[in-house]
C-alpha positions in Angstrom: 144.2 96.1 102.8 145.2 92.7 101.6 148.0 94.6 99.2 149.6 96.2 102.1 149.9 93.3 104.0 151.0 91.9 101.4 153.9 93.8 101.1 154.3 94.1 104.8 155.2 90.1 104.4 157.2 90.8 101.6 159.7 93.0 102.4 160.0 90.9 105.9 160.8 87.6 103.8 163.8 89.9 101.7 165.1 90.8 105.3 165.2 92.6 108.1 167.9 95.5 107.9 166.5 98.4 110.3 165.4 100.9 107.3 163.1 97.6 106.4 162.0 97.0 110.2 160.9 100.7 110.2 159.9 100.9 106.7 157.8 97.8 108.0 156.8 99.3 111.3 155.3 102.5 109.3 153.6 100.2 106.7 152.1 98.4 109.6 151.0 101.6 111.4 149.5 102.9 108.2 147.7 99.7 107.6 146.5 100.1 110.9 145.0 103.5 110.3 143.5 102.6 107.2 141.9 99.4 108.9 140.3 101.3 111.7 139.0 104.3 108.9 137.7 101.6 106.6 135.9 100.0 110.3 134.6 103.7 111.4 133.3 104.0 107.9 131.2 101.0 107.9 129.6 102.5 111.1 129.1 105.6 109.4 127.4 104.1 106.8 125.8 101.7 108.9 123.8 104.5 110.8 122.9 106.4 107.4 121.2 103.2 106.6 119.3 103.2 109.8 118.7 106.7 109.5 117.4 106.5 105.6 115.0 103.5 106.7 113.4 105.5 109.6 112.9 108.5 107.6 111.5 106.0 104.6 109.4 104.5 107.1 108.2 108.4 108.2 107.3 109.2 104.8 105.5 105.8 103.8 102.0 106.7 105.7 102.0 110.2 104.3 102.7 109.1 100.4 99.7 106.5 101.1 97.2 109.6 102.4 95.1 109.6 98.7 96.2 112.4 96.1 93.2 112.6 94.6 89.3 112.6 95.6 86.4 109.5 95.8 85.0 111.2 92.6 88.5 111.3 90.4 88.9 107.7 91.9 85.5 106.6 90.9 86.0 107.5 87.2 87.4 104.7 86.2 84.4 102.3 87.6 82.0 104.0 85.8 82.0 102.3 82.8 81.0 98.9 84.6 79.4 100.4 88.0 77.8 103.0 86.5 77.6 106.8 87.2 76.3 106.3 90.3 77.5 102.6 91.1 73.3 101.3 90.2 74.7 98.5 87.3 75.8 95.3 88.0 79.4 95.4 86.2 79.1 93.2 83.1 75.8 92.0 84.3 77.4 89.5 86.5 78.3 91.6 89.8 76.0 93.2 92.6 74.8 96.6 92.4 76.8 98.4 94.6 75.1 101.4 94.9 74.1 102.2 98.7 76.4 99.8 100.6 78.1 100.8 103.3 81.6 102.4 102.9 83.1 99.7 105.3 81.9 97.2 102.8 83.1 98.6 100.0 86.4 98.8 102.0 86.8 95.1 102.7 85.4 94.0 99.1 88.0 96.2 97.1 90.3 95.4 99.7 89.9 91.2 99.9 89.6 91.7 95.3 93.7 93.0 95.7 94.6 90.4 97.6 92.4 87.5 96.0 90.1 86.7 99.0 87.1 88.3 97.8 85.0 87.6 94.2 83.6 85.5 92.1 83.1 85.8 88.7 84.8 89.7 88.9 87.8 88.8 90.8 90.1 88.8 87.7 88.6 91.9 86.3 88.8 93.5 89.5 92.2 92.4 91.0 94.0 94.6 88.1 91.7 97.8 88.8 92.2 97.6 92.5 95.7 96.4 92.7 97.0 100.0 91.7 95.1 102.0 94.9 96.6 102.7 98.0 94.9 101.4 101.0 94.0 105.2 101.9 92.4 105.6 98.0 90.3 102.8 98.5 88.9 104.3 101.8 88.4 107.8 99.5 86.7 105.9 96.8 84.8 103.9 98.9 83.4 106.8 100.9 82.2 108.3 97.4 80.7 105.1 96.4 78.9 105.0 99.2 77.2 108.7 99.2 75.9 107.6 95.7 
């Protein structure tokens, strides 16, 4: 844009015979064009930006639905929990075996964002950071049919 101005100006400042006005009044017209398709493209790709965050948005909850089961989940708490979540993790946690699933919940839940634990919460934070919110609901359903 700024090199066809540019040479709009130019060919005014060498003069103005009338093959240079027209040659000028075509460069302008052109420029003209091009400055209303560069405009009608940034509104094109304006609404495929709107368009690409709604469907992202769609998609979010349903990638967040858990992709595998409380028991697959589990497996990795086993070694510290327990089979069926009756040891205290390193002999410094409580035994988690029969609380509630809405416990569970807001305990793995407050460990991945550092509101919840004592002595565990740096063992923990790691383990839990990596689950959806929707896995942690799955495993702590399982946890709490142990």
């Amino acid at each position: 844009m700024k090199t066809v101005l540019s040479t709009v100006v130019a060919i005014f400042l060498l003069g103005c015979s009338e093959s240079t006005t027209e040659s000028i009044k075509e460069i302008t017209t052109d420029a003209k064009k091009l400055l209303q398709e560069s405009t009608q493209s940034v509104e094109v790709k304006s609404s495929i930006d709107e368009t690409r965050t709604d469907i992202v948005k769609a998609i979010k909850p349903v990638k967040q639905k858990a992709s595998v089961d409380g028991a697959t989940l589990y497996k990795t708490c086993i070694a510290c929990h327990g089979a069926n979540a009756e040891k205290k993790a390193l002999n410094k946690s409580q035994i988690i075996q029969g609380w509630e699933s809405s416990k569970i919940v807001e305990a793995l839940k407050g460990y991945k964002d550092g509101t919840y634990g004592g002595s565990m919460k740096g063992v923990m934070k790691p383990q839990v950071s990596k689950l959806s919110d929707a896995e942690i609901d799955v495993v702590a359903k399982h946890i709490s049919s142990l």
